[in-house]
PyMOL CGO cylinders between C-alpha atoms (Angstrom):
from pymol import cmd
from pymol.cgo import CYLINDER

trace = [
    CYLINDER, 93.56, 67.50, 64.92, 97.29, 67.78, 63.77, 0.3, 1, 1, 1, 1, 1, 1,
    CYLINDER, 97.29, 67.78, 63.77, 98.10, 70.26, 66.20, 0.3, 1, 1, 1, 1, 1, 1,
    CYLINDER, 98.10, 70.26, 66.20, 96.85, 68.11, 69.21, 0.3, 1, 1, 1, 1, 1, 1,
    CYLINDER, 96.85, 68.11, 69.21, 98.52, 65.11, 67.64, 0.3, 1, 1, 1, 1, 1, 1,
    CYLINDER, 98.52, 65.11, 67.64, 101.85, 67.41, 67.53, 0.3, 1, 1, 1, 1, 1, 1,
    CYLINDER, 101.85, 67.41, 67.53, 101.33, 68.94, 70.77, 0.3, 1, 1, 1, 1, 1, 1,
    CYLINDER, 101.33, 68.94, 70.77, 100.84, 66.02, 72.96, 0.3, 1, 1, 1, 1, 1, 1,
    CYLINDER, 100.84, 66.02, 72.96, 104.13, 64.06, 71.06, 0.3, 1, 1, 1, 1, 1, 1,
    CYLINDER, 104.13, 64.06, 71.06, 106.31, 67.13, 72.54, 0.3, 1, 1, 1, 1, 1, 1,
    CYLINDER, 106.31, 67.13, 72.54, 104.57, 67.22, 75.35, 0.3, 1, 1, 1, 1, 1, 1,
    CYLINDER, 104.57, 67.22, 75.35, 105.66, 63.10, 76.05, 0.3, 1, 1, 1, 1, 1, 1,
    CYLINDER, 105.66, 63.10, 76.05, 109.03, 63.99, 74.95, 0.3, 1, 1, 1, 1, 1, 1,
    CYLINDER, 109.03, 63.99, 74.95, 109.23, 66.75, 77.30, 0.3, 1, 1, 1, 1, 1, 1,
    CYLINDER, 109.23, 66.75, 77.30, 108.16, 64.81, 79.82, 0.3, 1, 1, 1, 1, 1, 1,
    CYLINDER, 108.16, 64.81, 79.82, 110.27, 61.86, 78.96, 0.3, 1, 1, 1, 1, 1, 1,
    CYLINDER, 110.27, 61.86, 78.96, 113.63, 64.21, 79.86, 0.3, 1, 1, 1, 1, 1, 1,
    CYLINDER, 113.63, 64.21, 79.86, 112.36, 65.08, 82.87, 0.3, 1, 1, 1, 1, 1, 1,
    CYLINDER, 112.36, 65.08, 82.87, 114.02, 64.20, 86.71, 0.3, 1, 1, 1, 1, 1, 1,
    CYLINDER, 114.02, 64.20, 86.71, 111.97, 62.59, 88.94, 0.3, 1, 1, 1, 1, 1, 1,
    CYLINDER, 111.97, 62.59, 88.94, 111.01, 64.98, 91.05, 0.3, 1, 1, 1, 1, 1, 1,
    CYLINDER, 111.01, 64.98, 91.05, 109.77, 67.46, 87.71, 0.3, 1, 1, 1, 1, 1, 1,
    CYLINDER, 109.77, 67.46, 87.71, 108.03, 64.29, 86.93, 0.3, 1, 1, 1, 1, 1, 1,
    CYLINDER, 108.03, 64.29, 86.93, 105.77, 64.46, 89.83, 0.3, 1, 1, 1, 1, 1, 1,
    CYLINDER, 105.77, 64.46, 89.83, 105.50, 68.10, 89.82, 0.3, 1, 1, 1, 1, 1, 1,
    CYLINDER, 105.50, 68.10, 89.82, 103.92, 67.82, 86.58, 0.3, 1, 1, 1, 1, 1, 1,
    CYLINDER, 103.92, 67.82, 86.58, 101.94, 65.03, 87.19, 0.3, 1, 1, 1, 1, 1, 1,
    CYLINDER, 101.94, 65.03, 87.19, 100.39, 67.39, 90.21, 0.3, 1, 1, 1, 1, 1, 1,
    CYLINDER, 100.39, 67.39, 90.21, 100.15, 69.99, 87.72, 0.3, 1, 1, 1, 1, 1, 1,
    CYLINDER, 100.15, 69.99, 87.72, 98.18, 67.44, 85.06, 0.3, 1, 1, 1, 1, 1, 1,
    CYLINDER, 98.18, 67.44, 85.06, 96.16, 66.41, 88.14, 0.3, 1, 1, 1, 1, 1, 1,
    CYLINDER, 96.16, 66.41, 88.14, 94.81, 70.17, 88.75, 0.3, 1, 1, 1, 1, 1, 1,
    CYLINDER, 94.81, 70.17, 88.75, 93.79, 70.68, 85.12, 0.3, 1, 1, 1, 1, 1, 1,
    CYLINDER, 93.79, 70.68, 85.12, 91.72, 66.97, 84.95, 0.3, 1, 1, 1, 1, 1, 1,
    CYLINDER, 91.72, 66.97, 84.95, 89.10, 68.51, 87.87, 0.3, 1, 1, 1, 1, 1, 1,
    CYLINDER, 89.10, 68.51, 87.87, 86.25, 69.15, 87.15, 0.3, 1, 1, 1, 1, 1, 1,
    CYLINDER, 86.25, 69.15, 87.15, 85.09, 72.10, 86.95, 0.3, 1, 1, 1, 1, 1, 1,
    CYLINDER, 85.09, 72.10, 86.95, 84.90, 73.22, 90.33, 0.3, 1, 1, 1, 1, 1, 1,
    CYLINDER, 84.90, 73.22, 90.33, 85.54, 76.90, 89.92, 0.3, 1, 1, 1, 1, 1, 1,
    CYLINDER, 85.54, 76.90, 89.92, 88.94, 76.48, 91.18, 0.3, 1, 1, 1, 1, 1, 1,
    CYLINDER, 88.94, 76.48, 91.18, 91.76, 77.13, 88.14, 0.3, 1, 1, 1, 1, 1, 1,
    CYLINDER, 91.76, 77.13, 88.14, 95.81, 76.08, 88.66, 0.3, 1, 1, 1, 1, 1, 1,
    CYLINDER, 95.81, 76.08, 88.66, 97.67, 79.65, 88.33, 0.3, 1, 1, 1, 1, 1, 1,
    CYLINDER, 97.67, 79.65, 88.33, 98.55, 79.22, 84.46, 0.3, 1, 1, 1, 1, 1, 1,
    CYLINDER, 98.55, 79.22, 84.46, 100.96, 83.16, 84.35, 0.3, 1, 1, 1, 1, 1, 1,
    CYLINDER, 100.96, 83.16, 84.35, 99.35, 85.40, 81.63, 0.3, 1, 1, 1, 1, 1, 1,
    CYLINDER, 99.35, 85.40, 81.63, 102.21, 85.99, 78.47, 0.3, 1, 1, 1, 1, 1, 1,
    CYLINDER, 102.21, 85.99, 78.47, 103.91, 88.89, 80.34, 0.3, 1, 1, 1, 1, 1, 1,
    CYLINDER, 103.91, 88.89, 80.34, 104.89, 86.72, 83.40, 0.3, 1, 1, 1, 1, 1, 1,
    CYLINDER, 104.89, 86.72, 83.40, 105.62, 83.39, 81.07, 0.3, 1, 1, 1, 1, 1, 1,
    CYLINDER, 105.62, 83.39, 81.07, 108.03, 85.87, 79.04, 0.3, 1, 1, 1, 1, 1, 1,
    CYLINDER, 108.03, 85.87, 79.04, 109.58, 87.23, 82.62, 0.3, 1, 1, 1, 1, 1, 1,
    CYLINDER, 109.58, 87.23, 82.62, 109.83, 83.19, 83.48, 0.3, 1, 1, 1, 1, 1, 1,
    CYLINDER, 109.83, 83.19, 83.48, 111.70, 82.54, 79.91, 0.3, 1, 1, 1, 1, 1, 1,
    CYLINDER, 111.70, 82.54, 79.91, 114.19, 85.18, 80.67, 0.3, 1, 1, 1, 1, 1, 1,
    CYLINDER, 114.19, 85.18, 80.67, 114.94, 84.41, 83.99, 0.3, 1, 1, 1, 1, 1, 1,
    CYLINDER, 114.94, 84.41, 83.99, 115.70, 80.86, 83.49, 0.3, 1, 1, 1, 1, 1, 1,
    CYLINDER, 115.70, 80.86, 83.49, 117.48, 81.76, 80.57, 0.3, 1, 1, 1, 1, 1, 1,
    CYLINDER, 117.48, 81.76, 80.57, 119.54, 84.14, 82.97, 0.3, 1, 1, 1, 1, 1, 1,
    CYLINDER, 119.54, 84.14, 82.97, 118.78, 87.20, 81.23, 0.3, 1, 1, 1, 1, 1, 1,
    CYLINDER, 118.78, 87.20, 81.23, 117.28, 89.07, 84.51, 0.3, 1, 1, 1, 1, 1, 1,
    CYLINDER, 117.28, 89.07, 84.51, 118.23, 90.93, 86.67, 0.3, 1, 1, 1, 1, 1, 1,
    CYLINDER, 118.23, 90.93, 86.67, 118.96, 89.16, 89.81, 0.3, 1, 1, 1, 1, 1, 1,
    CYLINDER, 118.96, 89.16, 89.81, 117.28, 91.67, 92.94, 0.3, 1, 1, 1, 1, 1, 1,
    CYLINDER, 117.28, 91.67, 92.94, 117.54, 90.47, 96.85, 0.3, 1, 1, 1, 1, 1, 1,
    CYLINDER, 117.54, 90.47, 96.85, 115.11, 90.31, 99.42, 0.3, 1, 1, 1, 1, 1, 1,
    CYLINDER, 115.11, 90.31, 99.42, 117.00, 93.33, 100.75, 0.3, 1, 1, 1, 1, 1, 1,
    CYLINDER, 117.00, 93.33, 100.75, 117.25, 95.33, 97.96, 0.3, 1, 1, 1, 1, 1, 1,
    CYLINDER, 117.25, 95.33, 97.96, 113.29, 94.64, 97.41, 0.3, 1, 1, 1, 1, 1, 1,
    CYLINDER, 113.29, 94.64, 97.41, 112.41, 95.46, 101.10, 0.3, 1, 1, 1, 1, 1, 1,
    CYLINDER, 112.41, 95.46, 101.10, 114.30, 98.69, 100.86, 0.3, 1, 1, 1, 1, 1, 1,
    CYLINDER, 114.30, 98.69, 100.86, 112.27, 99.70, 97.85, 0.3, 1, 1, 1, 1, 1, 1,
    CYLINDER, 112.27, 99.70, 97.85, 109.05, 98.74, 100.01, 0.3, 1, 1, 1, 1, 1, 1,
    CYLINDER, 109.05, 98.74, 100.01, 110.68, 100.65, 102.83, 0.3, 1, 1, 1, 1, 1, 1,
    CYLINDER, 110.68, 100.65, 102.83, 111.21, 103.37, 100.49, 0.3, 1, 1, 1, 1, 1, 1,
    CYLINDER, 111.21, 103.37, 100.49, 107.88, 105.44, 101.23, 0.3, 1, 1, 1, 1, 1, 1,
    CYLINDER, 107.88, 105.44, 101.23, 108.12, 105.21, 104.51, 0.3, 1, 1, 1, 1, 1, 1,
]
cmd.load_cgo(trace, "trace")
């Protein structure tokens, strides 16, 4: 069980450098994933959106505006 061991040390340093209010955003988070099974799963992104949420927050995305999206909604019409 290493790789718990590991995993939950970073996970209590991660959450150690967190602000308050990430704090209780994970706790909610923590909260979800302790029901029981209920047939009701937190939204955990598949690897293609947690890779599109790494870039972004690492700023390398494109930033698009609600108008420029709309107009490519609009587009077909």
């Amino acid at each position: 069980m290493l790789t718990q061991t590991t995993e939950r040390q970073e996970l209590h340093r991660m959450i150690d450098t967190l602000t308050d209010d990430r704090v209780v955003a994970a706790l909610e988070l923590i909260r979800e994933l302790r029901r029981p099974d209920d047939g009701y799963l937190p939204h955990i992104p598949n690897a293609e959106t947690a890779a599109a949420i790494r870039e972004g927050r690492a700023g390398n995305r494109e930033k698009v505006t609600i108008d420029q999206i709309m107009a490519e909604l609009n587009a077909g019409n």
